[in-house]
N, C-alpha and C positions, 0 to 999 in steps of 0.2 A: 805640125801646123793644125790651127782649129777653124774652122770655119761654119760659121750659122747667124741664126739672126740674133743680133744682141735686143735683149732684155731688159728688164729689171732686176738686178744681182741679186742673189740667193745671201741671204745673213746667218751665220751661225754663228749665236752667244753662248764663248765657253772664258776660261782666262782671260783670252783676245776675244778681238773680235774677227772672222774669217766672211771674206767677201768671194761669192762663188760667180763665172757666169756659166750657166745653164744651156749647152747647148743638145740638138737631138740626141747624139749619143754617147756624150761625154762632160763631165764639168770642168771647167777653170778653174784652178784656185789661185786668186789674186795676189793674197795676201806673198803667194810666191814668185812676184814679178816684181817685187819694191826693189828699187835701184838698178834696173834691169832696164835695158832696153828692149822697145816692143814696137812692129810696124804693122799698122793697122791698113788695112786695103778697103776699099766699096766697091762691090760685084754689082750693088743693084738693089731693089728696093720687096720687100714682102711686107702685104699686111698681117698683120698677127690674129684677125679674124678671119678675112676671106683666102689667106695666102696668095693670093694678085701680089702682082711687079709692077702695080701701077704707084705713083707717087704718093710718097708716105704725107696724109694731111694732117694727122694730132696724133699725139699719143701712140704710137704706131700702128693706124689702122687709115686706109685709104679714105677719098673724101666721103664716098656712098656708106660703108660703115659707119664711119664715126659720123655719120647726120643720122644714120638709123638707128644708131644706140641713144643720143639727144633725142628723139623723139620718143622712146622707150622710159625715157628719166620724164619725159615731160607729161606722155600722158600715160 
């Protein structure tokens, strides 16, 4: 069993193409779940900046983050 915070998949272009998920201390490989079945659970919620369990607002990062990164792009 894996458990972590899902991401944006990891791509490796070889022949195929291989879709990774990246967790702390182990990878997924995708590409080895096709026709398989797979039950996914939600523990709860991590920003991927501040690591808080407070409720995920964009992109995965809570509201205070991700308003502090838009003010970062803006000024």
């Amino acid at each position: 069993m894996f458990e972590g915070v899902l991401r944006k998949m990891l791509v490796e272009l070889k022949n195929d193409v291989n879709y990774f998920l990246d967790f702390d201390v182990d990878f997924l490989n995708i590409n080895s779940l096709i026709k398989k079945k797979i039950k996914l659970k939600h523990v709860g919620y991590e920003c991927l900046n501040c690591k808080s369990d407070q409720t995920i607002y964009r992109q995965g990062f809570c509201k205070n983050c991700f308003l502090k990164s838009q003010v970062h792009l803006i000024g």
